[in-house]
C-alpha positions in Angstrom: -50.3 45.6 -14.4 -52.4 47.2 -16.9 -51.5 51.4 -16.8 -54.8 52.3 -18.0 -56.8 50.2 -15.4 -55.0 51.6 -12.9 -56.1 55.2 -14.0 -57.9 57.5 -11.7 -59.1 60.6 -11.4 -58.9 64.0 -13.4 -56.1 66.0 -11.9 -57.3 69.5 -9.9 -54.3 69.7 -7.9 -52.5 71.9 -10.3 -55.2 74.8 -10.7 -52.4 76.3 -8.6 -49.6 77.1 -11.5 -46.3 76.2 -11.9 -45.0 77.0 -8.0 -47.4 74.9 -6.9 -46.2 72.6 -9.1 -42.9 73.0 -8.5 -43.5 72.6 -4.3 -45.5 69.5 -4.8 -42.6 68.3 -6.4 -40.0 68.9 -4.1 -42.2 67.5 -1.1 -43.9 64.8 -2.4 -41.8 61.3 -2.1 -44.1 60.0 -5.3 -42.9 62.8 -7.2 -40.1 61.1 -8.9 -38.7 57.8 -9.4 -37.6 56.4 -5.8 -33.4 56.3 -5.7 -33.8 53.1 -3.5 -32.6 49.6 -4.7 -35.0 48.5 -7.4 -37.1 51.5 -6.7 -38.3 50.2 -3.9 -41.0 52.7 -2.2 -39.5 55.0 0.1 -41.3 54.1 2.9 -40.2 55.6 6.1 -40.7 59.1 3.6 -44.1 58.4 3.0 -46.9 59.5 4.7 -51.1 59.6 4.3 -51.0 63.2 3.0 -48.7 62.3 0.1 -51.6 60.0 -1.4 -54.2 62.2 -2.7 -52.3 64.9 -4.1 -50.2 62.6 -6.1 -53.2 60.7 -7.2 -54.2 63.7 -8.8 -51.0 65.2 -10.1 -50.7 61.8 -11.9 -54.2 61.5 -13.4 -53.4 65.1 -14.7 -49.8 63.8 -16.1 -51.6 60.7 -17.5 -54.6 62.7 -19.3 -52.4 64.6 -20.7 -50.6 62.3 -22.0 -53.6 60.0 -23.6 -55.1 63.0 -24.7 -52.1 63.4 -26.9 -51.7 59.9 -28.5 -55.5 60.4 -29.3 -56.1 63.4 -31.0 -52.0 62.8 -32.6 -52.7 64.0 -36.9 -50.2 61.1 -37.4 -51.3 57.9 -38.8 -52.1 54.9 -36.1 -49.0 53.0 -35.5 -48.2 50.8 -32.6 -45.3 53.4 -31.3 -47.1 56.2 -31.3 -50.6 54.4 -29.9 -50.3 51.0 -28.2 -46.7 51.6 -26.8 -47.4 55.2 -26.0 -50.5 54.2 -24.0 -47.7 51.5 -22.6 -45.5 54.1 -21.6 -48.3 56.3 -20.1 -48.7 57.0 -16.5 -45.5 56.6 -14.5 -46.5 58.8 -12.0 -50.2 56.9 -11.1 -47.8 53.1 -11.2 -45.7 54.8 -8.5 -48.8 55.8 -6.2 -51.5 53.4 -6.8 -49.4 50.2 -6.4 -47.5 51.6 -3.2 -51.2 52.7 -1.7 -52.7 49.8 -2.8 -50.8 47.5 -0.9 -50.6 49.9 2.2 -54.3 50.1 2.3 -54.4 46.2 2.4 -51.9 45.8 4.9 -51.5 48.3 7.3 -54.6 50.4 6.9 -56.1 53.5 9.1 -58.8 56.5 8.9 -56.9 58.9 6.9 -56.2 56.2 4.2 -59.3 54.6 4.3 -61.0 58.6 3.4 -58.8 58.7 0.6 -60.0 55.2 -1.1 -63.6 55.8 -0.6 -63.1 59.5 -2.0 -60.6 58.1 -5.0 -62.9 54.7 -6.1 -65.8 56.5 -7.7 -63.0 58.7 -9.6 -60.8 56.3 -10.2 -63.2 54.4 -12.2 -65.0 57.4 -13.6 -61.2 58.3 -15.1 -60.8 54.3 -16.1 -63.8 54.5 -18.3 -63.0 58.2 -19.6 -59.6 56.7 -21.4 -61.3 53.1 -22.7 -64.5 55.1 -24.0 -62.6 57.7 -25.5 -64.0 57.2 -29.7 -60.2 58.9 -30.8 -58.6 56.6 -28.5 -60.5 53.5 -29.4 -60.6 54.7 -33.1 -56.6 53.8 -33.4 -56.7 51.0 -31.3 -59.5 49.4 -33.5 -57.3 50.6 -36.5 -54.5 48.5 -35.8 -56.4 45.8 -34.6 -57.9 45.2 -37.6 -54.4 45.4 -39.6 -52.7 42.8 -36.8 -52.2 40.7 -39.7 -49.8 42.7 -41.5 -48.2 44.8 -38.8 -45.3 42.2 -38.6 -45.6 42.6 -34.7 -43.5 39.4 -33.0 -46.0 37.3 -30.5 -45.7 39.7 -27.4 -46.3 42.8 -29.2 -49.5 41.3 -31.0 -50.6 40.3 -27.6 -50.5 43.5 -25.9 -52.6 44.8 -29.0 -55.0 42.1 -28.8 -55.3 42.2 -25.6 -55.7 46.4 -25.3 -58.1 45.7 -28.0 -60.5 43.4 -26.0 -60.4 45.7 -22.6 -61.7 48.8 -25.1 -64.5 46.6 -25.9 -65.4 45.2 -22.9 -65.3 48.4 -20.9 -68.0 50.0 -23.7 -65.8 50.9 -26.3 -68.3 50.1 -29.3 -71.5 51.5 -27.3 -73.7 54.3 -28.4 -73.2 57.2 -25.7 -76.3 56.9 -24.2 -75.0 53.0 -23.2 -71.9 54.3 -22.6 -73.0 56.9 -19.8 -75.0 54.2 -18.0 -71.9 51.9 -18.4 -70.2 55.2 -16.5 -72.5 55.4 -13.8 -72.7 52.0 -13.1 -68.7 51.4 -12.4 -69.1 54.7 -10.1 -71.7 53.1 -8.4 -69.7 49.9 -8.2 -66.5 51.0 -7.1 -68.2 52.8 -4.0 -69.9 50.0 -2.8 -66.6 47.1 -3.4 -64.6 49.8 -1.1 -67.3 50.3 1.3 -67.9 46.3 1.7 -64.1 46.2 2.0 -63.7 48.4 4.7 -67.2 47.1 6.9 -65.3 43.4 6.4 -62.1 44.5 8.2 -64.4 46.6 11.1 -66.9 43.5 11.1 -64.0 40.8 11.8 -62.8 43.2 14.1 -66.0 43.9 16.0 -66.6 40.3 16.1 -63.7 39.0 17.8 -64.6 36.9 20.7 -63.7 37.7 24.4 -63.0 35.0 27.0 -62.8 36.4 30.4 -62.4 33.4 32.4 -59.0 31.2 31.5 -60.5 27.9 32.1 -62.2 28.7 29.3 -59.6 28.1 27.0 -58.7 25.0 28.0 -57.4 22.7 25.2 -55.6 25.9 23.5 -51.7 25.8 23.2 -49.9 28.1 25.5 -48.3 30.1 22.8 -51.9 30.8 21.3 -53.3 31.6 24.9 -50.2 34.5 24.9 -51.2 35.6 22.0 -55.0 35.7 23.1 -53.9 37.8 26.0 -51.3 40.0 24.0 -54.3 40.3 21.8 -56.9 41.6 24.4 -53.9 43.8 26.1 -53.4 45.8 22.8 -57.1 46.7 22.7 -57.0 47.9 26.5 -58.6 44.4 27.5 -56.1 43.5 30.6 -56.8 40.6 32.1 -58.6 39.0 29.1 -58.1 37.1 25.8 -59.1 38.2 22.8 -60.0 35.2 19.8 -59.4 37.3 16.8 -61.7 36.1 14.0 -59.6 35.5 10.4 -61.5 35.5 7.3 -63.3 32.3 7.2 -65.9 30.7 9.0 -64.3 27.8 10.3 -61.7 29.8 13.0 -58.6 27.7 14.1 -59.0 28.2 17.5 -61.8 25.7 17.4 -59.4 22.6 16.9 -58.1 23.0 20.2 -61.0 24.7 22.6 -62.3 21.4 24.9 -65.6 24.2 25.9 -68.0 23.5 23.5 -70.3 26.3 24.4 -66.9 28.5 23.4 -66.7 26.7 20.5 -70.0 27.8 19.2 -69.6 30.9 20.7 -66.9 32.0 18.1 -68.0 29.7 15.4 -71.8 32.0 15.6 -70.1 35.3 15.7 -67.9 34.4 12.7 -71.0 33.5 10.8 -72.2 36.1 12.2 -70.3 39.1 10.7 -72.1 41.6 8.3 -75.5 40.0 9.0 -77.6 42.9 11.0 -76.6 45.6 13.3 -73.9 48.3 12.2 -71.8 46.3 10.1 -74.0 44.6 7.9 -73.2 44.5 4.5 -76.7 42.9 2.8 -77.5 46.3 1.3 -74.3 46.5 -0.5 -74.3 42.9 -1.5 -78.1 43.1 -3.0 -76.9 46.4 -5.2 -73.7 45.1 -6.3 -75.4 41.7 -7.6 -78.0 44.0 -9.7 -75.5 46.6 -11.3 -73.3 43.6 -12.2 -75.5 42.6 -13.7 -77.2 45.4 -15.5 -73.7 46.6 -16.9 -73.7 43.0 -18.3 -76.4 42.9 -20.1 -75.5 46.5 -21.5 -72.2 45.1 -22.5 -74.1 42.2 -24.2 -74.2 39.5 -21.6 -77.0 37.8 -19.7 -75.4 37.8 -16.7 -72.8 39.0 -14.8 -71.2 35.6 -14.8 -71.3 35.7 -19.0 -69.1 38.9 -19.0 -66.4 37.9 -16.7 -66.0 34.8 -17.5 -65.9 35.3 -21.6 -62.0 36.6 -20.6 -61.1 33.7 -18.4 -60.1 30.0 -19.3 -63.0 28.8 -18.2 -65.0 30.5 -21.2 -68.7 30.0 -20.2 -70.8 29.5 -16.8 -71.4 26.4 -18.5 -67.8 24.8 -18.0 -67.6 26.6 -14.4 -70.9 24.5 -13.9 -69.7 21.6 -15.2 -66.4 21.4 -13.8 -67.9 22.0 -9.8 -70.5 19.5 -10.4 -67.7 16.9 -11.3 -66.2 17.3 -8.2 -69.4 18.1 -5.8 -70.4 13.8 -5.2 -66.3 13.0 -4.5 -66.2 15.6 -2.2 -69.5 15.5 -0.7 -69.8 11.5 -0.1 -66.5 11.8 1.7 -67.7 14.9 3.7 -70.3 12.8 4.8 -68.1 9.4 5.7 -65.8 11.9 7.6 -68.8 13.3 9.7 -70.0 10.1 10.3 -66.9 8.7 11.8 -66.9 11.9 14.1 -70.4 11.1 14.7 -69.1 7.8 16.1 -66.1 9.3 18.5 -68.9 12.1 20.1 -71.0 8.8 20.9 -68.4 7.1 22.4 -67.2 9.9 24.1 -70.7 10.2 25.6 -71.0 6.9 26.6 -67.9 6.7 28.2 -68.3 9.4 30.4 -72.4 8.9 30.8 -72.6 12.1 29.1 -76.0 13.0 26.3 -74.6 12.5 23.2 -74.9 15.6 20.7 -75.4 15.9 17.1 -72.4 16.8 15.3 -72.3 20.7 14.1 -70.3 23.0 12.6 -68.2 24.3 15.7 -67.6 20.5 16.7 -66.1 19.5 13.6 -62.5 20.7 13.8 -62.2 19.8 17.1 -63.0 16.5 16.7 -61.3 15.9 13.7 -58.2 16.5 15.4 -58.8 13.7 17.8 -59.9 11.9 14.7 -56.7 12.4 12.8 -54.5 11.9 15.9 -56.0 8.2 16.9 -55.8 7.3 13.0 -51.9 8.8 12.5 -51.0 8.8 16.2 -50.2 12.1 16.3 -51.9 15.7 16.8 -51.3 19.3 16.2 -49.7 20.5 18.8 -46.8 17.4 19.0 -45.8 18.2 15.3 -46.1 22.3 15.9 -43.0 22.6 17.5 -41.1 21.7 14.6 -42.8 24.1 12.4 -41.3 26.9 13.5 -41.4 30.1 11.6 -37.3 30.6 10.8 -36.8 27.2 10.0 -40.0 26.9 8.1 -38.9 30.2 5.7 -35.2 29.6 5.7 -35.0 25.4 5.3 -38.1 25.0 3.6 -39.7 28.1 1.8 -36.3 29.1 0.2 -34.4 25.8 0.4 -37.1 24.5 -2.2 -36.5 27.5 -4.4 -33.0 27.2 -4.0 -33.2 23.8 -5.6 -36.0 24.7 -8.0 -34.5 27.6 -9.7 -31.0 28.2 -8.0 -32.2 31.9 -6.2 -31.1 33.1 -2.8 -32.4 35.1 -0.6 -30.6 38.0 1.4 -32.6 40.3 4.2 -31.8 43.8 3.7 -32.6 45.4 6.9 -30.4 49.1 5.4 -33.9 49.0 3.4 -36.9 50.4 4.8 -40.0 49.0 5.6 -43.3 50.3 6.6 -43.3 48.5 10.2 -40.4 47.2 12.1 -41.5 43.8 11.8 -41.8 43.8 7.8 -38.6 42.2 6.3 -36.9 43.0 2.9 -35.1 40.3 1.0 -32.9 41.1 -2.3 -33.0 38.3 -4.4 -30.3 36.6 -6.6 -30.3 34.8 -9.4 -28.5 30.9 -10.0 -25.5 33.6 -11.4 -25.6 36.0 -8.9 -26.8 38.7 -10.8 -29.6 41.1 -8.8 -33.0 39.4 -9.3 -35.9 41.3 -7.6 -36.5 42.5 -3.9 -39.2 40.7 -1.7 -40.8 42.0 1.1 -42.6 39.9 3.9 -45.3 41.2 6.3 -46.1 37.9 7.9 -48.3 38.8 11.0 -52.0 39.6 11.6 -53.2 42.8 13.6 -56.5 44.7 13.6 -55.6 46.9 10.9 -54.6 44.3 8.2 -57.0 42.6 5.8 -57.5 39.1 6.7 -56.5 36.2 4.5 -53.1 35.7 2.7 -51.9 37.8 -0.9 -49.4 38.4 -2.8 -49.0 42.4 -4.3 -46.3 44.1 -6.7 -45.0 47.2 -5.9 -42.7 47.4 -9.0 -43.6 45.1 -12.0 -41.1 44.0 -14.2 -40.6 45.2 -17.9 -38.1 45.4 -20.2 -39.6 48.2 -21.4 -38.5 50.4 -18.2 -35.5 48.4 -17.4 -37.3 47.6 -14.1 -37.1 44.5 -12.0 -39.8 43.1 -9.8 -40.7 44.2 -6.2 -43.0 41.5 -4.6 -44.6 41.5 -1.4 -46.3 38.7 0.4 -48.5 39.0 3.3 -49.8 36.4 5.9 -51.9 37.0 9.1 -50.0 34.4 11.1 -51.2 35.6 15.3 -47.9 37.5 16.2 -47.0 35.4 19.6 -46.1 37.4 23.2 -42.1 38.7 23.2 -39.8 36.3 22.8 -41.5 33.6 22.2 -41.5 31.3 18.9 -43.6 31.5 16.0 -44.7 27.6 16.0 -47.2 27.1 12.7 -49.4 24.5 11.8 -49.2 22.0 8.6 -52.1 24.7 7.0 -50.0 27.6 7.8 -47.1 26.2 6.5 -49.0 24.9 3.1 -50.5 28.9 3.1 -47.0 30.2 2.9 -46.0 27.8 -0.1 -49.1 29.1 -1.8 -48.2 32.9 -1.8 -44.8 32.4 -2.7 -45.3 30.6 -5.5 -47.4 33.7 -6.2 -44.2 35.8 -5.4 -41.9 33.7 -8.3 -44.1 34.1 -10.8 -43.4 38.1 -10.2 -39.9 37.8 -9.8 -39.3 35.4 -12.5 -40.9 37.7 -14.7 -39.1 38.4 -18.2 -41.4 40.2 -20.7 -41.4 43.4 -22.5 -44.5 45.3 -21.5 -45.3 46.1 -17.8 -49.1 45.1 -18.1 -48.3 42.1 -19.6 -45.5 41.3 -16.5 -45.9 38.6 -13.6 -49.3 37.9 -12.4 -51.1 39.9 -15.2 -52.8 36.9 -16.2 -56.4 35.7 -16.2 -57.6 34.6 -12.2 -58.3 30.8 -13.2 -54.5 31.1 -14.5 -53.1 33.2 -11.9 -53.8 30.4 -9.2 -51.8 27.8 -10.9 -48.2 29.0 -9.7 -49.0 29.1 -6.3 -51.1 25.9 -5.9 -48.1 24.2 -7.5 -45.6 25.8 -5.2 -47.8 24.1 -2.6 -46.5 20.6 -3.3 -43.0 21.1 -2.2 -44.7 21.9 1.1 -44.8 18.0 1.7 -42.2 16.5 -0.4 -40.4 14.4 1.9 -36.9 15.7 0.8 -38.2 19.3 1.6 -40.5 18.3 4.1 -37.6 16.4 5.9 -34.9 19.9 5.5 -37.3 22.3 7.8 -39.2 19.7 10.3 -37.0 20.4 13.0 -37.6 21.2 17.0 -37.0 24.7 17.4 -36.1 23.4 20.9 -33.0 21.5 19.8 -32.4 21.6 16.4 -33.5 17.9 15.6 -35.2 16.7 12.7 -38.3 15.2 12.4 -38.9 11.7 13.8 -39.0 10.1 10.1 -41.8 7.7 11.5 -43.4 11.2 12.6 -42.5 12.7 9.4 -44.2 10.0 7.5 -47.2 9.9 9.6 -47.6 13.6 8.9 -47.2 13.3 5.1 -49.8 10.2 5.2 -52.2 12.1 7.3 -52.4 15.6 4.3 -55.4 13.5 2.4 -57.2 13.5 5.8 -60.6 15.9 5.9 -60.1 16.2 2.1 -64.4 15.9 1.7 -64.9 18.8 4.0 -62.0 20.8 3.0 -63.0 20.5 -0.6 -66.8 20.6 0.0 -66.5 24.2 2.1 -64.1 25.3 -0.8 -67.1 24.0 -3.6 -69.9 25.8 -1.6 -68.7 28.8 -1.8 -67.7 28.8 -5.6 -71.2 27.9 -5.9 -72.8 30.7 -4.0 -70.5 33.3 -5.9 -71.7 31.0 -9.1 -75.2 31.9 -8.0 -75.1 35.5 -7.2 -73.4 36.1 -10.7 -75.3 33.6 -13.0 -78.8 35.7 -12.4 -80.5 38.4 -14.5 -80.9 42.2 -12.7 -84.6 41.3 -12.2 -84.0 38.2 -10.0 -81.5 40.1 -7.8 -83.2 40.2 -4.0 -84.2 42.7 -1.8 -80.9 43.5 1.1 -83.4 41.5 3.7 -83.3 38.3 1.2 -79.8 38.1 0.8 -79.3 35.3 3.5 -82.2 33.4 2.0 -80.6 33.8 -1.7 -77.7 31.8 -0.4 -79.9 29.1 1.3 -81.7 28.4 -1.5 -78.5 28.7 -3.8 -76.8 26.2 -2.1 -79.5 24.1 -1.6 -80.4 24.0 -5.4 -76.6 23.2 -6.3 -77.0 20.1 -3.8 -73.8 21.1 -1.7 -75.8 21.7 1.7 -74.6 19.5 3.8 -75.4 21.1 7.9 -72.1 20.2 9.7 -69.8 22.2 6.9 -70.5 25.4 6.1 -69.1 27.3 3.1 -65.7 28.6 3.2 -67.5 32.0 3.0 -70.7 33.0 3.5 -71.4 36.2 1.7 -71.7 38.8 4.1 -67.6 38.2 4.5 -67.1 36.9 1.1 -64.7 39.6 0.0 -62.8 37.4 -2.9 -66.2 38.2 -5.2 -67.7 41.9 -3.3 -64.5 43.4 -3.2 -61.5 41.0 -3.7 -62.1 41.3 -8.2 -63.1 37.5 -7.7 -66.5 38.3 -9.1 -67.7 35.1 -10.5 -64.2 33.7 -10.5 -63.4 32.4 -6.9 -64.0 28.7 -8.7 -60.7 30.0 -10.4 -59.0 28.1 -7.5 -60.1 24.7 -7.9 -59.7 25.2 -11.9 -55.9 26.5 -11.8 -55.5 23.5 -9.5 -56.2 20.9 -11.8 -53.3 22.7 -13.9 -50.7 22.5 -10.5 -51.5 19.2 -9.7 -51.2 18.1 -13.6 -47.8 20.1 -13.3 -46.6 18.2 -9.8 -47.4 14.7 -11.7 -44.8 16.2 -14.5 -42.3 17.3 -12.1 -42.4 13.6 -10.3 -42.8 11.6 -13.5 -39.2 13.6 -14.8 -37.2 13.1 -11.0 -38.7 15.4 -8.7 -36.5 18.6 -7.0 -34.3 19.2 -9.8 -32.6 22.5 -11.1 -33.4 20.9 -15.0 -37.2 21.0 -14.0 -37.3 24.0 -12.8 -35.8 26.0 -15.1 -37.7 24.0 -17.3 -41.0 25.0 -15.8 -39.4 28.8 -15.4 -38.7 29.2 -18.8 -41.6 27.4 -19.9 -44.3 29.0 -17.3 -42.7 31.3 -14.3 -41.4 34.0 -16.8 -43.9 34.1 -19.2 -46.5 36.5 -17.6 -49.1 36.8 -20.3 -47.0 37.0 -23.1 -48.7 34.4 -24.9 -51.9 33.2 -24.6 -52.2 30.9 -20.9 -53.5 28.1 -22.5 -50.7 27.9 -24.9 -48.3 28.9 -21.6 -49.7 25.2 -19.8 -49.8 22.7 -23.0 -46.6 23.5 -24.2 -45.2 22.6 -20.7 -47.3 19.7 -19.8 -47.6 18.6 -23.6 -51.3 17.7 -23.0 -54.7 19.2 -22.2 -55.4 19.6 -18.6 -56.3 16.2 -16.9 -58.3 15.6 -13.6 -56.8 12.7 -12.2 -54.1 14.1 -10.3 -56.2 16.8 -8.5 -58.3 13.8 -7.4 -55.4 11.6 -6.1 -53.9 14.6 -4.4 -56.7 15.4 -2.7 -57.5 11.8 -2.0 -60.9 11.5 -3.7 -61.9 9.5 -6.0 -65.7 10.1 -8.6 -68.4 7.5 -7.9 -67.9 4.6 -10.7 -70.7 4.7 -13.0 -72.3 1.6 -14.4 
C-alpha cells in the first residue's frame, strides 16, 4: 500500500512538548510496533480514543520526515529520495490500515466522527506531499536519469510508478491549478465518507419488517431464525426483520411464496438513498461535477479519461468497447430466461384459475428457482444442507489451497480478535515455515458494511522484514444459537472470490511495501479472486466439501452433477445486472462538469444512461442503482467497477490454462504463484498475465464459462 497515499493530516497533537509526547507514547497501543505474531494489531488494547491522536502523531512523524528528504543539500539518489519516501510513515501504516478495516467492519459513532473529521485532512495532507515542488523536483530528477541509474526491474518500477502518482495528483501544475486541485479532493473526500456512512444507515433503515409469520412462508427455517434473531437484537420481539444486503436483488426473494412481500422488500431496496433522510442524490450530483472538474484540470475530459489512463483498460474507449461485446450475449439470453418464467407464471395461473401477472423484478428470483429446480431436479434448499459453513471453509476453501500451493491453515484463538466471533488463522507454507496470519469476520450485523472484501492490516515487504496480515470479510446472516451455518452455491462461490483476494496478499514476495499484494491496478486486482472462483465447482473440490452436515455424507454424485450442470443457469440476467451497472458508473464518469445534473435529476441521469447504452431491460434491474452504488461514490471504483468483468476475461483465460495442463496440481500452482500470486506490482500487470498464459487475453473462455455465446454475424 502506497505510504504517501495513505498520508493524512498535519500533526497538532504535540503542541504539548516532550511529556506529552512521552505519555502518548506510553498509552497509546499504535505507538510502537505491536509485539504480537506478525504484528498483528493489538486488538483487545485498542480502543476509539487511540485513533485520532495517533493519526496525528503520525502525520507529524511523517512530515517530518518528507520534509527532510526534500529540502536534503545532497544530490537526488534513489536512497536518499525514492526509498526514503518508502521508508516513510511507519507510524500512519500502523493506524490507518488497523482503522480502516475497523471502520468497515465493525463500525460505531465515535469512529464514524473521526473519519468524517480525518477525510478532508487526510487528503489535504496527501496532496501537500505529491505537490510539494522540492519533493517532486528529485523525483522528476531521477526519473528522467531511469536510464542509467542501473536500478534492477522492481526498483525502476517503484520510481516509475512514484513518478506517475506525482503527476497525476498535480505535480506539474501552476499553483493556482494546484490549489483548486487541493480544494477539490477536500471536497471529495467529505462527501465519499458521508455517502459511505448514509449507505450503511440507509440499508439499515430500510430493512423490511414482517409481523405476521405466514408471511414468510416459502423461507427456510434457519433463515426465519435468523429473521427473528434479527428483529430481537433491534428490540423487535415477536417480529422478523429482512435485513437488506447491498444489492437490489435481496436473497430472501428466492424463497418468499407472498408476492406482495416480495415487492415489498424488492421497493425498499431500490428504494434506499432516494428521498427522505437518507438520500444521497445531493452527494452523488457534486461528486460527478468535481470528478470531473479536477479532470479536466489534470488534463482529461472526463473523469473517466483520468482514471482510466492508469488502468489496463487505457481509454473509455476500450471500457466501451469491451461492455458492448458482451451486452447482446447477455441481454438475448436475459430475455429467453424471462420468457420461460413468463411461461411457468402462466401456467401457474392457469392451473389454479388465478390472473396471470407480468413478470417483474421481485418475481424473478423466485421463479427462477422453480425454473432451475424442474430443469435440474433439484432446488436450493435440498443442496443447502450440504453447504455447510465448516465443511465449506475447511474441505473446500482450504483443501483447494492445500493442493494449489501446499499452505495450511491453523486457528489461533491465543490471538486476539476484535469480536468473539472473528477467527485468526496462522498460515504455513508447503515447508512449514511461518507464512502470513488471516483473519475471518464471516457474519453480517447492522454495524458492518455490506458486501464482501478483502483488507491488509500488515503488507508484506522485504524491505521491513514483514509478512502479510490479511483479513477477509463476508456478511453471511449469523443463524439463532446453535444452529448451522447452511450457504447457498452463491455464498459459497463469494467465499472463493475473497480468498483468492487473500493469496494474492499472503503470497506476496516483493521488496517495497506499496508495491506488495493487491497494490495493483483494479481491472488487475480482480483477476486472483475471479480465478480462485473456479475451484468453487471443480468436481474434485466440489465433491471434498458437499457433505450433509447432518451425517457426514457426501454429495449424491447424480446431485453433485446436477448442481455443477445447473452454474451456467440465469447467466443472461446475472451478467446483464452486472453490465448495467458498469454502464451507469460508465455514464456518470464519461461526462463533462457542465452536463452533471441537478441532485433532483440524478434518478433520471440513470434512466436515460441506461436506456441510451441499450441494457434496459424492465424485469432486471442493475446490480446497483446509484443511490447505493458504493463500489464508484465511495468504494475507489470510480469509473472502474467494469474492472470485474475485464479481470475476468484474464481468470477464465487462466482456468482454461490450469485445465488444458491437468487441473488441481501442486506444479500449476506454484507455477501460477511464482508467475502471478507473488508478484504484486512488481512488474508491469500486463507483463505479470502474458508471461503466464503466453498469449494476449482471449474472450472465449469467459463466454463458455458463463454459458453465452455472441450472435454469429453474416
Amino acid at each position: 500500500m502506497n505510504k504517501i497515499l495513505l498520508a493524512a493530516v498535519l500533526s497538532a497533537f504535540l503542541s504539548g512538548g516532550p511529556a506529552r509526547a512521552d505519555a502518548w507514547k506510553s498509552t497509546n497501543p499504535f505507538a510502537a510496533e505491536s509485539a504480537l505474531p506478525y504484528h498483528l494489531p493489538p486488538f483487545d488494547k485498542i480502543h476509539d480514543a487511540d485513533f485520532a491522536p495517533a493519526y496525528e502523531e503520525g502525520m507529524s512523524e511523517q512530515r517530518a520526515e518528507v520534509d527532510a528528504i526534500a529540502n536534503s543539500p545532497e544530490a537526488p539518489t534513489f536512497a536518499n529520495t525514492l526509498l526514503a519516501l518508502e521508508k516513510s510513515g511507519r507510524l500512519l501504516d500502523r493506524v490507518s490500515m488497523t482503522f480502516g478495516n475497523l471502520n468497515e467492519s465493525n463500525t460505531d459513532d465515535a469512529m464514524q466522527k473521526v473519519e468524517t473529521d480525518m477525510a478532508p485532512r487526510l487528503a489535504a495532507h496527501s496532496d501537500a506531499i505529491y505537490q510539494n515542488p522540492k519533493l517532486f523536483a528529485r523525483v522528476d530528477d531521477l526519473y528522467k536519469r531511469r536510464a542509467v541509474l542501473g536500478l534492477d526491474a522492481e526498483s525502476l518500477q517503484l520510481l516509475e510508478r512514484d513518478h506517475l502518482n506525482f503527476v497525476r495528483a498535480g505535480a506539474a501544475l501552476s499553483e493556482t491549478d494546484k490549489a483548486e486541485v487541493r480544494r477539490l479532493n477536500e471536497r471529495l473526500s467529505t462527501l465519499a465518507t458521508a455517502f459511505k456512512q448514509n449507505l450503511l444507515k440507509a440499508r439499515k433503515d430500510g430493512a423490511v419488517v414482517v409481523s405476521d409469520r405466514a408471511e414468510l412462508d416459502g423461507m427456510p427455517a434457519e433463515d426465519v431464525e435468523a429473521a427473528a434473531a434479527a428483529a430481537k437484537a433491534r428490540g423487535l420481539d415477536g417480529k422478523w426483520l429482512i435485513a437488506l444486503q447491498n444489492t437490489t436483488i435481496q436473497p430472501a426473494l428466492t424463497h418468499l411464496k407472498n408476492r406482495a412481500l416480495r415487492r415489498r422488500i424488492a421497493e425498499a431496496s431500490a428504494a434506499r438513498g432516494v428521498g427522505g433522510p437518507d438520500d444521497a442524490t445531493a452527494m452523488i450530483a457534486e461528486m460527478v461535477k468535481l470528478r470531473a472538474e479536477r479532470a479536466k484540470l489534470l488534463g482529461y475530459p472526463t473523469a473517466a479519461a483520468y482514471e482510466l489512463d492508469d488502468e489496463n483498460a487505457g481509454t473509455p474507449q476500450a471500457v466501451n468497447d469491451m461492455l458492448r461485446k458482451i451486452t447482446p450475449a447477455a441481454l438475448s439470453a436475459a430475455k429467453r430466461e424471462a420468457a420461460e418464467l413468463q411461461r411457468l407464471i402462466d401456467s401457474q395461473a392457469k392451473a389454479s384459475g388465478r390472473k396471470p401477472f407480468k413478470l417483474e423484478p421481485w418475481d424473478w428470483a423466485y421463479y427462477a428457482e422453480q425454473a432451475r429446480k424442474a430443469r435440474f431436479d433439484f432446488d436450493e434448499a435440498q443442496v443447502k444442507p450440504y453447504f455447510e459453513l465448516e465443511h465449506v471453509l475447511n474441505d473446500g476453501l482450504f483443501y483447494a489451497a492445500r493442493e494449489l500451493y501446499g499452505i495450511t491453515l491453523k486457528e489461533r484463538k491465543d490471538l486476539p480478535a476484535y469480536r468473539p466471533d472473528v477467527r485468526v488463522y496462522e498460515v504455513y507454507d508447503a515447508d512449514g515455515a511461518p507464512l502470513a496470519l488471516f483473519v475471518y469476520d464471516l457474519f453480517a450485523r447492522d454495524n458492518k458494511q455490506g458486501g464482501a472484501w478483502m483488507d491488509s492490516l500488515v503488507n508484506q515487504s522485504k524491505l521491513f522484514g514483514e509478512k502479510p496480515v490479511v483479513i477477509n470479510n463476508l456478511n453471511l446472516p449469523k443463524p439463532a444459537a446453535g444452529q448451522p451455518v447452511l450457504m447457498s452455491f452463491d455464498d459459497v462461490t463469494g467465499m472463493f472470490h475473497e480468498f483468492g483476494h487473500a493469496l494474492h496478499g499472503m503470497f506476496s514476495n516483493v521488496e517495497y511495501p506499496s508495491l506488495s499484494g493487491t497494490s495493483v491496478e483494479r481491472d488487475f486486482v480482480e483477476y486472483p479472486s475471479q480465478f480462485n472462483e473456479m475451484w468453487a465447482r471443480e468436481p474434485a473440490v466440489l465433491a471434498h466439501f458437499a457433505r450433509d452436515y447432518r451425517t457426514g455424507a457426501p454429495m449424491p454424485k447424480e446431485l453433485l452433477d446436477k448442481v455443477l450442470a445447473a452454474q451456467n443457469y440465469g447467466q443472461g440476467y446475472a451478467t446483464l445486472e452486472y453490465l448495467e451497472a458498469a454502464m451507469l458508473d460508465q455514464s456518470w464518469h464519461q461526462i463533462p462538469a457542465e452536463r452533471a445534473p441537478a441532485p433532483a435529476a440524478v434518478m433520471a441521469f440513470e434512466r436515460a444512461a441506461l436506456k441510451s447504452d441499450g441494457v434496459v431491460y424492465a424485469p432486471v434491474p442493475p446490480r446497483y442503482h446509484s443511490p447505493y452504488f458504493s463500489h464508484i461514490f465511495a468504494g475507489g471504483y470510480s469509473a472502474g467497477y467494469y474492472a470485474y468483468l475485464w479481470s475476468e476475461v484474464l481468470a477464465r483465460d487462466s482456468g482454461s490454462w490450469f485445465h488444458a495442463h491437468g487441473g488441481l496440481t501442486r506444479a500449476n500452482g506454484d507455477y501460477f504463484r511464482a508467475q502471478v500470486l507473488s508478484r504484486g506490482r512488481s512488474r508491469p500487470t500486463k507483463s505479470l498475465f502474458q508471461d503466464f498464459y503466453g498469449a494476449t487475453p482471449e474472450i472465449g473462455p469467459l463466454l463458455e464459462y458463463r454459458g453465452l455465446s455472441l450472435p454469429k454475424t453474416r
